[in-house]
N, C-alpha and C positions, 0 to 999 in steps of 0.2 A: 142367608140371603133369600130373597123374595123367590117364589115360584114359579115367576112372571121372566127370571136374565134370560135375557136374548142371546144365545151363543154361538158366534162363528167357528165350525170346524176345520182347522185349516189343515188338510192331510196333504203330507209332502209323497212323490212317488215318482217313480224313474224307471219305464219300461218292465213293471211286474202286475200286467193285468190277473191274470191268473188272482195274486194274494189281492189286490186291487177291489174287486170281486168279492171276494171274501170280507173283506172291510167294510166293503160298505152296505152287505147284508147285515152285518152288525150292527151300523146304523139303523138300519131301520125297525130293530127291534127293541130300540128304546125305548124306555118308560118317560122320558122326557120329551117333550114335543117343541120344545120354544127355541130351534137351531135352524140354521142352515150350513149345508157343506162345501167348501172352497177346496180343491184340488189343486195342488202345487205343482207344477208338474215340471219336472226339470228335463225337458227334451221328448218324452217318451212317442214312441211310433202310431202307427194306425190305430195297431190294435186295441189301444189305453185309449183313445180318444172314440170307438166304436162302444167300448165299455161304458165309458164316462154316460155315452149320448144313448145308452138305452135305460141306463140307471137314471139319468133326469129323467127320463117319460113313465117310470116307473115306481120311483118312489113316492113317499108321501112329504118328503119334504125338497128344499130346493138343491140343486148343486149348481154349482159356477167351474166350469176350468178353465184356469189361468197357466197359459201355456208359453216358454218360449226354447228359442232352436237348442239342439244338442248341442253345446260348446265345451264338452268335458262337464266334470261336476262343479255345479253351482246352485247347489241349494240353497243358502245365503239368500241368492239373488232371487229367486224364485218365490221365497218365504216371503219376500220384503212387498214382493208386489202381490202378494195373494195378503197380507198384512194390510197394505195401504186400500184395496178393496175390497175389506172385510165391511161387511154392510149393520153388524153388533156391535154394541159395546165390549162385549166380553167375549176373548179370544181362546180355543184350545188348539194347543199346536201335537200334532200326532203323523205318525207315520203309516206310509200307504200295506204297512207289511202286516199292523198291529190290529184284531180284531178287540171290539169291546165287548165287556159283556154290558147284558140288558140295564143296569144299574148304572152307566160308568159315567151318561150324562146329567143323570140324577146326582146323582154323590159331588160332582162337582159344583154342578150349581149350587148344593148344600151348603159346601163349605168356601163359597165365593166371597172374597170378603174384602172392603177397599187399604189399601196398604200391602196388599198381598200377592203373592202368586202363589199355585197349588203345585206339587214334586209330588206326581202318579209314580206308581210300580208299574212292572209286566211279570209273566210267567213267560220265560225261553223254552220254545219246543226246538224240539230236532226236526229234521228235515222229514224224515219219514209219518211223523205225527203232523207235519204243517199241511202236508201232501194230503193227507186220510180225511182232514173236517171236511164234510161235506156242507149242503148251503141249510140241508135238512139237521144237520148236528148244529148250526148254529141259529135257524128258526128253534129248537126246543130247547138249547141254550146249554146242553147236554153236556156239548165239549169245553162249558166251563165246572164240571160235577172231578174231582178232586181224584175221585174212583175211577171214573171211564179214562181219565189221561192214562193216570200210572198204569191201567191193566192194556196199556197202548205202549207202555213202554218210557213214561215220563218220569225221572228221577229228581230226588234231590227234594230233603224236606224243606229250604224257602220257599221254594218255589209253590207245591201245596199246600204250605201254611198261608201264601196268601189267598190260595185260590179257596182253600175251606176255612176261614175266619168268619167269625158272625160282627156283626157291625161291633160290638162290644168286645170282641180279642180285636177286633180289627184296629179298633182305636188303640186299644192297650201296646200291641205290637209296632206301632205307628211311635208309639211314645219311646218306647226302650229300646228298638234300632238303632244302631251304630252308622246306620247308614244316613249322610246330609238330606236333607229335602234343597237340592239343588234343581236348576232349569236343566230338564231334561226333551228333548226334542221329540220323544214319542207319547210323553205324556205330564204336561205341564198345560198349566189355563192360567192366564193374567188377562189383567185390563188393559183393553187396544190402547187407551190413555197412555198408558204407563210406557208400553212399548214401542209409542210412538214421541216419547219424552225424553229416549236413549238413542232414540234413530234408527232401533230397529237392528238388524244383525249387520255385522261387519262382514262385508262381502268382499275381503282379502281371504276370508277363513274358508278352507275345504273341508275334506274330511276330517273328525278328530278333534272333539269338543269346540264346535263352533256355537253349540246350542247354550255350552255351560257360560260361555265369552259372554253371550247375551247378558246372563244370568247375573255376574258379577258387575257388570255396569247397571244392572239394575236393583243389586244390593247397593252401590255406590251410590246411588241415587236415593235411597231410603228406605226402597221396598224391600220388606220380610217374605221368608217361604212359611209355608206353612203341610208336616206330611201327612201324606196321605196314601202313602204306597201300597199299604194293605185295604186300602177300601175302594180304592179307584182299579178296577182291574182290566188288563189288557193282555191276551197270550200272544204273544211276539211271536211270527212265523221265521223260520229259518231261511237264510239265500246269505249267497258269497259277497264279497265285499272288494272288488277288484281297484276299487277308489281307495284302497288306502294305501298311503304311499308314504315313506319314509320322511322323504320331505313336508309332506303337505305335514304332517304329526310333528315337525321342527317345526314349522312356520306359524302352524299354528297356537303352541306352546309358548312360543316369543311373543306373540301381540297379547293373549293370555297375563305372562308374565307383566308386558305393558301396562296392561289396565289397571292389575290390580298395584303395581308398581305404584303408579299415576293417579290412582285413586281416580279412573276416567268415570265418565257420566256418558258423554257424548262420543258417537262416532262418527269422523265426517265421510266413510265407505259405508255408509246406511243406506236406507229409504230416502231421504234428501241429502244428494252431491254436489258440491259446486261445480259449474258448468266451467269445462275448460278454455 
């Protein structure tokens, strides 16, 4: 893909200024210059919105938030409208917890391609390693060095396999994974076209593969994935998850079942509802 895609970042985020913060000094230490960032914000208080409005006067590129009231979780619905005014052609959907490293918008743009969407990876930290990145460890890029995690305490050779792959194991292991290049909601990029050709997320869905639901109506539809989990990198910060609820992980599973059932395309709980 050209050098030139224009990419809207649309990071989802709910009351965690602190990681918030962290993310989006990641941003700015991109090798990629041709983006703006859209902030999805599902409720969050003062303090995310103080964040927000010193990081637009300070970065070098734009940010936008799109905000609406704390009604319980509704990501979905927050996604749809930070989607519908994404101001790019080409969309990356990411989470407000997940730092990139300096390559991550480069690598994508890379591998942009029409008929496609992109299935990024992360490296999971624990809590006390999410805690320690300083904003200085992620200006030198340090707390993506494969060495400095582990001697902090970071386990588990996937994890560092993605984080020290050279672009060439990167691809290799990209190939032989067992694991789907499915839509994942902290690191997937498709074309706004596309995701605005399925409607966009079903906003019945809470916690609990609502990102993957997308994903299938948009395999339904024609579009391939394409992986790229060892080369698109992102360390996922740790926090609790009080939104996950037995039902919502039922409920969610059934419309799931739905689609693929139904071989759906379209949702009519998307970006465009019929008025009651």
């Amino acid at each position: 893909m050209k050098s030139t895609l224009q990419i809207s970042v649309i990071i989802s985020t709910y009351n965690q200024p602190e990681w918030l913060h962290k993310v989006l000094m990641g941003y700015r230490q991109q090798t990629y210059p041709h983006f703006e960032v859209v902030v999805a914000d599902d409720g969050s208080g003062e303090a995310t919105r103080e964040l927000i409005s010193r990081h637009q006067k300070e970065s070098p590129f734009a940010i936008r938030h799109i905000w609406h009231e704390d009604n319980g979780f509704r990501k979905t619905a927050i996604l749809n409208k930070a989607t519908a005014d994404a101001r790019h052609p080409y969309l990356l959907f990411t989470d407000g917890d997940c730092i990139p490293r300096a390559d991550f918008l480069e690598t994508h743009a890379q591998f942009a391609e029409p008929g496609y969407f992109l299935s990024g990876g992360y490296c999971k930290l624990p809590m006390p390693l999410s805690e320690v990145i300083s904003e200085e460890d992620i200006q030198t890029q340090q707390c993506f060095d494969p060495a400095w995690l582990q001697a902090r305490g970071l386990k588990g050779s996937s994890q560092l396999r993605k984080l020290g792959a050279s672009p060439r194991w990167g691809a290799f292991w990209d190939v032989v994974t067992p694991t789907k290049a499915s839509f994942n909601g902290c690191n997937t990029s498709v074309w706004k076209a596309d995701v605005l050709a399925v409607n966009g997320a079903d906003e019945r869905m809470e916690y609990g593969g609502e990102d993957r639901e997308l994903g299938e109506r948009l395999f339904n539809y024609g579009i391939k994935s394409k992986q790229i989990r060892h080369r698109a990198i992102l360390l996922h910060l740790d926090h609790a998850r009080g939104y996950r609820t037995k039902e919502s992980l039922e409920r969610n599973r059934a419309i799931r079942k739905e689609t693929r059932r139904g071989r759906s395309v379209w949702t009519p709980y998307g970006i465009k509802q019929a008025k009651a």
